[in-house]
DOGU-644041 format. One line per 3 residues: number of its first residue (from 0); for each residue x, y, z of C-alpha. Coordinates in steps of 0.02 Angstrom, whole numbers, m for minus. Example, Ala and Ser with C-alpha at 12.3 -4.5 7.8 and 13.67 -1.06 7.14 Angstrom:
<pts>
0 = 615/m225/390 | 684/m53/357
</pts>
This chain:
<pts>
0 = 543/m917/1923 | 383/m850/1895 | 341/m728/1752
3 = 213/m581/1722 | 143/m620/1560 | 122/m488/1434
6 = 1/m521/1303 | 26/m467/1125 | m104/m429/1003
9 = m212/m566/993 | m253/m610/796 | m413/m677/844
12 = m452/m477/904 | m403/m440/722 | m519/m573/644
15 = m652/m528/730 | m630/m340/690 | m618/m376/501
18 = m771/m501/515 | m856/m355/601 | m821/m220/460
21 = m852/m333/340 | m1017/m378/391 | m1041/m214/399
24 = m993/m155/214 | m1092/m313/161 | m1267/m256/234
27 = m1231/m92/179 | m1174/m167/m10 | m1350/m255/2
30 = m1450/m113/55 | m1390/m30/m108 | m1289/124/2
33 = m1155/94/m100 | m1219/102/m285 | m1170/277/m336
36 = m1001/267/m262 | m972/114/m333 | m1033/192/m514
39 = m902/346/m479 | m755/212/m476 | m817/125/m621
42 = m809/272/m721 | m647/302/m645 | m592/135/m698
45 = m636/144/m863 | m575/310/m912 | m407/252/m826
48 = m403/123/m960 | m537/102/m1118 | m434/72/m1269
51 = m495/27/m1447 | m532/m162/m1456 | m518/m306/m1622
54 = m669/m243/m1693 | m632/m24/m1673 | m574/m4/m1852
57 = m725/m117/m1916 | m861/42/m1848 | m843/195/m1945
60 = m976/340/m1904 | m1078/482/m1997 | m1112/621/m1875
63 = m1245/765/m1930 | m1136/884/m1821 | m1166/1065/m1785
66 = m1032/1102/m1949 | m1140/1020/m2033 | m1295/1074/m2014
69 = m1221/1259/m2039 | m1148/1215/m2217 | m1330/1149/m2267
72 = m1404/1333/m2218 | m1251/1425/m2285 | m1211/1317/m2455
75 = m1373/1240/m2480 | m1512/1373/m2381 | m1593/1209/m2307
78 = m1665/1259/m2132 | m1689/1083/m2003 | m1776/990/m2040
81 = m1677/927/m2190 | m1763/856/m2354 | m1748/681/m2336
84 = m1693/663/m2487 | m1526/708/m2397 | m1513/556/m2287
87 = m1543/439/m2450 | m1390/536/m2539 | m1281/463/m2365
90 = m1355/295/m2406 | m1301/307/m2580 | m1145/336/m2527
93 = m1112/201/m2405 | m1182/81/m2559 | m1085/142/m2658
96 = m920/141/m2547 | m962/m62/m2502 | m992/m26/m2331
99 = m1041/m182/m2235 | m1210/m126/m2166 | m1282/43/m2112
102 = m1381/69/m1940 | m1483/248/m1948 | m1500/318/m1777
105 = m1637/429/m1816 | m1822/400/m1793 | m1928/469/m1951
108 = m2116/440/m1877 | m2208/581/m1982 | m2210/604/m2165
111 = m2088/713/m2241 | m2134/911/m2243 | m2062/911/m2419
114 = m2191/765/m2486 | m2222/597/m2514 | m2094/600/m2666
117 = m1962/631/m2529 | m2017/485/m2428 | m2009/383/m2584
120 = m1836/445/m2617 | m1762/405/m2461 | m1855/247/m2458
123 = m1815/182/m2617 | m1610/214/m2581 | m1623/111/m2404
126 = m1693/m12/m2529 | m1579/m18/m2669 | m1447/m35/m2518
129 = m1515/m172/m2442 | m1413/m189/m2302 | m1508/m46/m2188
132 = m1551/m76/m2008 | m1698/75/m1949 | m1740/146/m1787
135 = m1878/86/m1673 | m1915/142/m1515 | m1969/19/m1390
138 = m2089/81/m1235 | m2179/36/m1101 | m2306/178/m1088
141 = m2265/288/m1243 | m2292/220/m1437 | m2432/217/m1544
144 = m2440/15/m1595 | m2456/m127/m1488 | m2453/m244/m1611
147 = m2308/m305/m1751 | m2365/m188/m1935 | m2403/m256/m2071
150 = m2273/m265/m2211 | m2121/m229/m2087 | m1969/m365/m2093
153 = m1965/m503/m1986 | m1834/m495/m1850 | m1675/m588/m1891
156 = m1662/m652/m1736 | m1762/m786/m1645 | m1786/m856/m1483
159 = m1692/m1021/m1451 | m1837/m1185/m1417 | m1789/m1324/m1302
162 = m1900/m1487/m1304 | m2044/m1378/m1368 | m2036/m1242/m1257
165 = m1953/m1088/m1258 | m1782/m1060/m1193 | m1786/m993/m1009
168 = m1757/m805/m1027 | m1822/m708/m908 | m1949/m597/m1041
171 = m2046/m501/m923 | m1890/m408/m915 | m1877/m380/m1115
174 = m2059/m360/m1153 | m2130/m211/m1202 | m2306/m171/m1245
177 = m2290/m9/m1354 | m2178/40/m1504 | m2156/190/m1616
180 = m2111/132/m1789 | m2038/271/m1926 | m2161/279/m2091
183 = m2216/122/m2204 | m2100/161/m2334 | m1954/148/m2222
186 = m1997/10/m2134 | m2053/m103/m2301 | m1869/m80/m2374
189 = m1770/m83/m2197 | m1686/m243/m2185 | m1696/m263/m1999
192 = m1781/m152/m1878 | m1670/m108/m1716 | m1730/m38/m1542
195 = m1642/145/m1501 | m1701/142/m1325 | m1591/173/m1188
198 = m1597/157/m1009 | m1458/252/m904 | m1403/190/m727
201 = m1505/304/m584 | m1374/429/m595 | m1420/468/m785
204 = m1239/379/m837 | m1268/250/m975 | m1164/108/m919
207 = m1267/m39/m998 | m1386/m87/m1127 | m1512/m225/m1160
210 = m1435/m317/m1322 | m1627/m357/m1374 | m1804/m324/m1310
213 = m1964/m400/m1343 | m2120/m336/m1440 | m2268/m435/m1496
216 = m2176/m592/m1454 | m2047/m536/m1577 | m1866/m515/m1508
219 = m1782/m339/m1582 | m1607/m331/m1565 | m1534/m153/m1522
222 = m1487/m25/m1665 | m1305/m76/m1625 | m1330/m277/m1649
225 = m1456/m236/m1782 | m1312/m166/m1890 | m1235/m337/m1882
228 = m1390/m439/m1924 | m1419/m300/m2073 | m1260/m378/m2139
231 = m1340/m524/m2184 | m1312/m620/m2010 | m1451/m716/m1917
234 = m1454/m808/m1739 | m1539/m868/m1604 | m1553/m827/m1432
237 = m1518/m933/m1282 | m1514/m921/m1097 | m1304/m975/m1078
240 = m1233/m1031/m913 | m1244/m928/m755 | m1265/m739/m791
243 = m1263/m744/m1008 | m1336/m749/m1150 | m1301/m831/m1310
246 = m1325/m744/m1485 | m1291/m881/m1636 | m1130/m944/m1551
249 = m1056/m798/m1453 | m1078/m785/m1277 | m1128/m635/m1208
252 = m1100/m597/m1013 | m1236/m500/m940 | m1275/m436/m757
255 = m1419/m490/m658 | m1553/m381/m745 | m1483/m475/m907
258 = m1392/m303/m963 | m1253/m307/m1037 | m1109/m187/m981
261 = m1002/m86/m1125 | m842/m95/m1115 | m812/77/m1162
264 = m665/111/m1295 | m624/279/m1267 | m676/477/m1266
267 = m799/532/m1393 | m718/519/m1591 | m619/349/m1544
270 = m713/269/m1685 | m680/343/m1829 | m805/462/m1907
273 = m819/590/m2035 | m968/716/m2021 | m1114/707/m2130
276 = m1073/880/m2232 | m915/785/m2298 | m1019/646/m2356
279 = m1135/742/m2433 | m1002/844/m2533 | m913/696/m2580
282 = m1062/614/m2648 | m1140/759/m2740 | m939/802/m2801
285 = m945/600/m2890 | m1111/625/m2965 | m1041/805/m3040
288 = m881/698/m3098 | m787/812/m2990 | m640/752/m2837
291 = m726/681/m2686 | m705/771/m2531 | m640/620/m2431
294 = m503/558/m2517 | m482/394/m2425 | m555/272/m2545
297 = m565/127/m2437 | m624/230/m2263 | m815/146/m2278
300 = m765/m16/m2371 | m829/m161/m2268 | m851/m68/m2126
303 = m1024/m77/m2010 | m1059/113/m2053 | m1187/215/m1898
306 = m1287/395/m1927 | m1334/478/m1793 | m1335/662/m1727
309 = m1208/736/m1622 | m1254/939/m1636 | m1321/980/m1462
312 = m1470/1055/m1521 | m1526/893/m1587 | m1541/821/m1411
315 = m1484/670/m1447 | m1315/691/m1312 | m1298/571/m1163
318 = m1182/550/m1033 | m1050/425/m1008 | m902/342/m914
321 = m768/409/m1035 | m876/583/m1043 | m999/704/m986
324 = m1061/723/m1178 | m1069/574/m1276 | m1189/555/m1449
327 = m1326/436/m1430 | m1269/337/m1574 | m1084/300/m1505
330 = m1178/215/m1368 | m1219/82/m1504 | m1074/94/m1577
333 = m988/38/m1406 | m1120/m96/m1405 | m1085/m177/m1585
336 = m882/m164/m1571 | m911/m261/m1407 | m1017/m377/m1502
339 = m892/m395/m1635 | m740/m422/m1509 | m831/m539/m1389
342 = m762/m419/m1242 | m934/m366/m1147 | m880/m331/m965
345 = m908/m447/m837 | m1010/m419/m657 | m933/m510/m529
348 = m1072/m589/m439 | m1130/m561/m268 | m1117/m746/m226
351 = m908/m721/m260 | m902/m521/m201 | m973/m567/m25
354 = m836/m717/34 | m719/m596/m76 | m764/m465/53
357 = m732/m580/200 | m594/m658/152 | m503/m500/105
360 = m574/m427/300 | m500/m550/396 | m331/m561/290
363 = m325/m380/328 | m395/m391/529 | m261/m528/541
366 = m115/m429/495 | m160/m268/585 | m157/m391/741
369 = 18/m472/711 | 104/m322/640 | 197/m236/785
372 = 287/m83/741 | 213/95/668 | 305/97/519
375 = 246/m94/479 | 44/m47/532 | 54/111/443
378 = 107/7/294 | m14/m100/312 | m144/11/321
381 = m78/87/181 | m97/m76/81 | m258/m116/136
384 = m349/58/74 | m253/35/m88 | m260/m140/m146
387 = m443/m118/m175 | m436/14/m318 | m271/m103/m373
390 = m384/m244/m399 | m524/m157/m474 | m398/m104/m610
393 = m339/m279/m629 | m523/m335/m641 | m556/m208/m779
396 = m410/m269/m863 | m471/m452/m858 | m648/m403/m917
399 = m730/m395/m738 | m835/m283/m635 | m766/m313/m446
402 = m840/m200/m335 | m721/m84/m239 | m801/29/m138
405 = m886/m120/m15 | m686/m173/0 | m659/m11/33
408 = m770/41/155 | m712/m137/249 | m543/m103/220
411 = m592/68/336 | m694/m7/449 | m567/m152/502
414 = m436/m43/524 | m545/66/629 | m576/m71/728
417 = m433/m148/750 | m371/9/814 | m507/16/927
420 = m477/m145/1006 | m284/m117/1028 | m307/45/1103
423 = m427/m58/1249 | m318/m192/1267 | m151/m154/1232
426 = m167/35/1304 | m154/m18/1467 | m1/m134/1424
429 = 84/10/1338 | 62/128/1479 | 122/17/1588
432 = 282/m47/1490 | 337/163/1473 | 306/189/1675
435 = 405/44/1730 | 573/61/1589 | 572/255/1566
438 = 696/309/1704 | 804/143/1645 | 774/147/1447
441 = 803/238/1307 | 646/320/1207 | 710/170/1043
444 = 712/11/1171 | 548/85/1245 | 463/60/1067
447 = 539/m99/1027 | 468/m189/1175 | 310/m102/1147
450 = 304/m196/990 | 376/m332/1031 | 314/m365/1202
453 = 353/m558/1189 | 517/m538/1213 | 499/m445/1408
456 = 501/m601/1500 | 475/m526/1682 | 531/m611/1824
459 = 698/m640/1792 | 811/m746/1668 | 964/m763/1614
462 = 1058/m675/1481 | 1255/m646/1422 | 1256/m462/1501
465 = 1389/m336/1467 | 1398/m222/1633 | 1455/m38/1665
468 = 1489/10/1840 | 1566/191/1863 | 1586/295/2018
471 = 1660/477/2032 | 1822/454/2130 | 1821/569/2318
474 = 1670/624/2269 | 1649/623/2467 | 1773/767/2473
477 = 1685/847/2338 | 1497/859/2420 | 1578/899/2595
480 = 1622/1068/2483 | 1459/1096/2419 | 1277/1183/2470
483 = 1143/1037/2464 | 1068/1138/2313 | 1263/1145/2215
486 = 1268/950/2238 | 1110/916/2187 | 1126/1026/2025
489 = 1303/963/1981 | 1238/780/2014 | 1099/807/1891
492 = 1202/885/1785 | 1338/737/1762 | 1223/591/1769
495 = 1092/657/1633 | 1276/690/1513 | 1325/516/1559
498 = 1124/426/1549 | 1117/515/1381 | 1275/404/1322
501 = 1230/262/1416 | 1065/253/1312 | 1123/302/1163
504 = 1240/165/1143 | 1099/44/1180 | 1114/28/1375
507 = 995/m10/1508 | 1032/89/1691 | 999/m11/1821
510 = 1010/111/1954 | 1111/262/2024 | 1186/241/2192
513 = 1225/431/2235 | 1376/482/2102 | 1377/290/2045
516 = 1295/235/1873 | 1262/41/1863 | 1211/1/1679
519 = 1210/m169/1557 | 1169/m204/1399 | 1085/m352/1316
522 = 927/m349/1389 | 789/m332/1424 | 816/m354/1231
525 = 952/m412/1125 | 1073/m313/1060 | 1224/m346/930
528 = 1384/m323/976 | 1359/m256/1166 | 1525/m295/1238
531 = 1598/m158/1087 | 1437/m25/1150 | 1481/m40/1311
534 = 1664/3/1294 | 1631/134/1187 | 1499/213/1298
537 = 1628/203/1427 | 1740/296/1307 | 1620/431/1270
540 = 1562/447/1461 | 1770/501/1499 | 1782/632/1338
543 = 1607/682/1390 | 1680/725/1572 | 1845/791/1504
546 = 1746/933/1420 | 1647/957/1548 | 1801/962/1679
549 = 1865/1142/1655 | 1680/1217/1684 | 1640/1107/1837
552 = 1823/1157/1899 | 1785/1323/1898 | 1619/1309/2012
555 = 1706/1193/2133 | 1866/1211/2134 | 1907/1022/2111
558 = 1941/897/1990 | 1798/773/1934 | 1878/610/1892
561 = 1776/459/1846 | 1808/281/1863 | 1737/132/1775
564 = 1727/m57/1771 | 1661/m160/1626 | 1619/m371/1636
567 = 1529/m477/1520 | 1480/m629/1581 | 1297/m743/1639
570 = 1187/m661/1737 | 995/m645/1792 | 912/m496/1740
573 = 735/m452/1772 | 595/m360/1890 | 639/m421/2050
576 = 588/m379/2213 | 392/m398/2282 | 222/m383/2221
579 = 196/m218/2241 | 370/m128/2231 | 524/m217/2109
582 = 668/m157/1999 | 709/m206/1831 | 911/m249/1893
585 = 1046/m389/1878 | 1109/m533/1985 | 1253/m653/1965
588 = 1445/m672/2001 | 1486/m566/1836 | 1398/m412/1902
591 = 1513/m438/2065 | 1675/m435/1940 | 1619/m272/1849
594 = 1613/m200/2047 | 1764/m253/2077 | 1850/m175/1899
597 = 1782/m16/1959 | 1848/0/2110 | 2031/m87/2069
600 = 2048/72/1952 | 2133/142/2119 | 2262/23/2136
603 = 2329/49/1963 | 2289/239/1935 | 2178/206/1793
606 = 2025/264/1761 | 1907/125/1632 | 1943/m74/1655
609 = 1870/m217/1565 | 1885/m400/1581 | 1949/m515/1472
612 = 1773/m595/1415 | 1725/m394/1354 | 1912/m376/1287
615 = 1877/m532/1182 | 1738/m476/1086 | 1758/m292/1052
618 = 1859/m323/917 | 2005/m194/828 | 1919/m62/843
621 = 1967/m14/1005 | 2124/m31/1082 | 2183/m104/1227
624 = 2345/m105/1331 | 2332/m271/1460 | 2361/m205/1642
627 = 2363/m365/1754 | 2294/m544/1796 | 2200/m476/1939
630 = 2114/m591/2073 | 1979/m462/2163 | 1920/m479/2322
633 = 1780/m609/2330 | 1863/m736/2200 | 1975/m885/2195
636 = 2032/m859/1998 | 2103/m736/1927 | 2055/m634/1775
639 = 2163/m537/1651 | 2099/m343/1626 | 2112/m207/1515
642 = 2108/m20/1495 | 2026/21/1354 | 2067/171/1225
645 = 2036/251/1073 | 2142/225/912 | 2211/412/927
648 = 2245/404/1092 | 2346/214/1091 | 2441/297/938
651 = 2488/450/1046 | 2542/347/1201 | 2615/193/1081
654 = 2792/191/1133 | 2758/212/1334 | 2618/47/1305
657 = 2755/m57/1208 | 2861/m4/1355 | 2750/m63/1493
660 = 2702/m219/1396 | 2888/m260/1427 | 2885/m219/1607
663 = 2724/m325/1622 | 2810/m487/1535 | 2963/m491/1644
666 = 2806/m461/1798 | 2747/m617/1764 | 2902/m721/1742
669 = 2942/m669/1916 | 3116/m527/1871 | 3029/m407/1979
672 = 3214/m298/1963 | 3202/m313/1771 | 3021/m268/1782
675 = 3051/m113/1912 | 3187/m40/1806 | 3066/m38/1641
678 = 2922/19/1748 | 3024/182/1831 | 3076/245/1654
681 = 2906/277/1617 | 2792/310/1794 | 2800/487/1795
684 = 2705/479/1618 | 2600/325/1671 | 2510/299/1821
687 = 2494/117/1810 | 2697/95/1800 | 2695/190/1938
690 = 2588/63/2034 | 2694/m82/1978 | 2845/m3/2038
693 = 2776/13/2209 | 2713/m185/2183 | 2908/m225/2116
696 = 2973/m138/2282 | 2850/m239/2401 | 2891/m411/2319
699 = 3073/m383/2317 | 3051/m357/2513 | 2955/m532/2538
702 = 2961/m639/2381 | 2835/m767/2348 | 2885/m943/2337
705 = 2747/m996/2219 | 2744/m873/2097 | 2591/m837/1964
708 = 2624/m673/1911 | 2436/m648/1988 | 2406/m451/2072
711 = 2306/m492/2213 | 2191/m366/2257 | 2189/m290/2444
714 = 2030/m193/2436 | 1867/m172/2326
</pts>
């Protein structure tokens, strides 16, 4: 038989939609569209999780904060900016507390308003310390030397030689031509000189930071790295594999403008810091003899020790992931406890990113073309916007930059898409599966074989069917009664009760034949346990009527009385009939049987029948009283049926069944007195007794010489 095939979602529709949106995000990701967004989420990222690292505890800070600057006016009447004598009574301190190395984040180009003696002062305590990295500031345009002064320390770092040439850093991208350097005196007893430039991103955020630069063919390491090689330390640099660099033997991951990215630890104050009014005291309180104002003995001891400014007048306040106000010289504090934990974060490159992208589109394209319900493409939908921002939390975590927002604008794109496409092709499909099952299906089965439109096999095949067939007993007498508008009214009004059931419980209606309902279930998909939903529709179709009795009693004046007939058995179900005009129905010797239960209702006063195939599988939740091994007109063997009833209502009637079970035994041995005499005790309360004692009286009249204890039926 041939069959109309009904295509699914094809994946290769879903492929190509991710391929598409990909593509897409890609060009868009190249084009640099993307950059700011991608910057937001970053900073999302990391204030979702910075944490201190190995080396936190190892930075301690000295902050001239707004506190203190108003306890040097109101203690000490010094108006900004301060003698500079000051700063040298911090070094002293830092000496004298066996810090590790101190990095000054302040630039002191002009002599001292307070004198050369001051300079001298200042000067000679960086000295004594000996461990002191000063400020530089590295420029392109701005600075007043282009060449390396006289008398200033060589940089402790040098650029790596290979064979006699010099290792294959990219310089252009390091070098700049001007510099302003603070006075002589400070730079002849500085130990190391280090670079406080900074460059934010284009949105003013400062993400990254160039861990040296070059000047006069001199590499200077940043203020944050030059508090390390003020320690004492000295290395080389080296171009490393792929996107690094190598300083002594740590390898440093950089991006592809050979910046490296901070991995921030935290809001402003994560390292620890004290402000530079409580240093002050302290020191001035030990050379008075008197208590120290910081009691912790040990807070600078071996620690790498940075001063900078963090009062916001001054201007020394940038902005960062973690926060809108963040002090210049945490920035290189973030860079050295990077440096010290060998945890720099990591760009994913675009040459991974890109088949990233793809691969991750057409994963995506794929399942929104395979995925067939709402609930499962809603899901994955839900998945696919989502997993992005989950990975680029699991990247952070692992020390990587993976870009998020180009996943997420494919992520949009291929589900756009992919709706797109099944709205043109399977539209049509959908529209036509809902015109051709509605009258016939319930709203549920509808969906499922929208999703699942593989399993419609039109044309016709062949299925275990369980099969309802009910008609409304003289409803010929009834419509004789009625105005054409009455019938039609009370029609509608008993086959929507009874449809309602019928597709509640799972059923399919085949068709209505004036009062008659024709119905199966197991198709055109499967469904568990149908022979049990089909009985118990049939159940719920009599109560239904029995309420509805009194009221459609009273408009007519007669008694609406239902009959029904139940078979499960082979049969071929599908759209049959031509071209251009077919109905989804059933064909096969089983449907015949159901017919024939119907209708053989009459001969035993009963009103719902089932075969023995349905009585076998429905199981103890229903029960049963057996009624006869009927042979219907049409077939050669007989069958043994059923009426059907609920628990309450086989416990009600229990003693009249057990009686007419007895009747029914000595029926089929053939002791049709025996039988007659049970039977007559209890036909005015049964129907069916009363049938069998009319069937007793017209076999006693002509027995049969080969008995089977078969009731042959006269009529349909």
């Amino acid at each position: 038989m041939s069959r109309v095939r009904i295509l699914g979602r094809k994946p290769v529709w879903g492929i190509l939609a991710g391929l598409t949106g990909a593509l897409i995000a890609v060009l868009m990701l190249m084009a640099g569209l993307l950059d700011s967004w991608e910057a937001r989420t970053w900073d999302w990222r990391v204030r979702a999780l910075a944490r201190p690292g190995p080396a936190t505890d190892d930075i301690v800070l000295i902050l001239l904060d707004q506190n203190s600057l108003d306890w040097a006016q109101k203690e000490n009447g010094l108006s900004w900016p301060w003698p500079r004598e000051i700063y040298g009574a911090i070094v002293d301190y830092c000496r004298r507390k066996g810090a590790r190395a101190l990095a000054v984040d302040v630039l002191y180009t002009e002599p001292s308003a307070y004198g050369v003696a001051d300079d001298r002062s200042f000067a000679a305590a960086v000295g004594k310390f000996g461990k002191v990295a000063g400020a530089v500031f590295l420029g392109k345009k701005s600075g007043s030397q282009v060449s390396w002064p006289t008398g200033t320390p060589e940089p402790r770092l040098k650029l790596a030689e290979s064979a006699g040439r010099a290792s294959q850093l990219p310089l252009a991208a390091f070098t700049f031509l001007r510099a302003t350097f603070p006075i002589k005196e400070l730079v002849e007893n500085s130990a190391v000189l280090g670079n406080v430039q900074l460059k934010p991103d284009p949105d003013g955020v400062y993400r990254r930071v160039k861990l040296f630069s070059v000047f006069a063919d001199k590499p200077v390491p940043a203020l944050g790295l030059g508090a390390w090689l003020a320690a004492g330390n000295q290395a080389q640099i080296a171009r490393g594999q792929g996107q690094s660099q190598h300083i002594g033997d740590r390898e440093i991951p950089v991006d592809s403008r050979e910046n490296a990215i901070l991995r921030y630890r935290g809001p402003s104050g994560t390292h620890r810091n004290f402000s530079a009014a409580s240093v002050l005291q302290s020191e001035i309180r030990h050379r008075m003899g008197e208590p120290e104002v910081i009691r912790d003995p040990t807070a600078f001891k071996d620690k790498y020790v940075l001063f900078g400014f963090s009062a916001p007048g001054l201007l020394d306040l940038r902005s960062a992931p973690v926060a809108g106000v963040y002090s210049g010289v945490e920035i290189h504090a973030t860079l050295l406890d990077n440096f010290l934990s060998g945890d720099f974060i990591r760009a994913v490159p675009v040459a991974f990113t890109v088949p990233f992208v793809l691969l991750f589109a057409v994963l995506l394209g794929w399942a929104a073309s395979v995925l067939r319900s709402p609930l499962a493409i809603t899901g994955n939908s839900a998945v696919g916007l989502m997993l992005p921002a989950g990975l680029g939390l699991a990247g952070y975590h692992a020390g990587y930059w993976l870009p998020i927002v180009v996943l997420e604008v494919t992520a949009v794109l291929t589900i756009g898409f992919a709706l797109l496409v099944n709205y043109a092709t399977e539209g049509r499909q959908k529209r036509f599966i809902k015109g051709a099952f509605r009258q016939y299906l319930s709203p549920a089965v509808i969906d499922q074989l929208i999703s699942n439109p593989e399993r419609l096999k039109l044309g016709g095949e062949r299925k275990i069917l369980s099969i309802f067939f009910s008609d409304l007993q003289g409803f010929t007498t009834i419509s004789e009664g009625l105005e054409p508008e009455q019938l039609t009214a009370l029609l509608n009004e008993y086959l929507t009760a009874m449809t309602d059931i019928v597709m509640d419980e799972g059923g399919t209606v085949d068709k209505y034949e004036g009062d008659a309902i024709i119905a199966f279930w197991n198709a055109p998909l499967d469904v568990h346990a149908h022979e049990m939903r089909t009985v118990r529709a049939a159940l719920r179709c009599q109560a239904k009527l029995a309420d509805m009795r009194p009221a459609i009693k009273a408009r007519i004046g007669k008694e609406m009385l239902m009959r029904i007939g139940i078979n499960t058995g082979p049969a071929v179900v599908g759209n049959l009939g031509s071209q251009t005009r077919f109905d989804y129905t059933m064909l096969g010797d089983a449907v015949n049987l159901a017919a024939r239960l119907e209708g053989a209702n009459k001969q035993f006063g009963t009103f719902t029948m089932i075969s023995e195939d349905t009585r076998r599988q429905i199981g103890p939740d229903i029960n049963v009283r057996e009624l006869a091994r009927l042979a219907v007109v049409g077939r050669s063997e007989p069958v043994t049926v059923y009426e059907p009833m609920l628990p309450g209502a086989y416990q009600a009637g229990k003693a009249l069944y057990e009686s007419f079970a007895q009747g029914l035994a000595l029926f089929y041995e053939g002791k049709f007195e025996a039988a007659r005499e049970v039977f007559a005790a209890i036909q005015v309360q049964d129907a069916a007794a009363a049938a069998y004692v009319n069937k007793c009286d017209a076999l006693l009249e002509s027995l049969p010489v080969d008995w089977g204890g078969v009731w042959v039926a006269t009529t349909k």
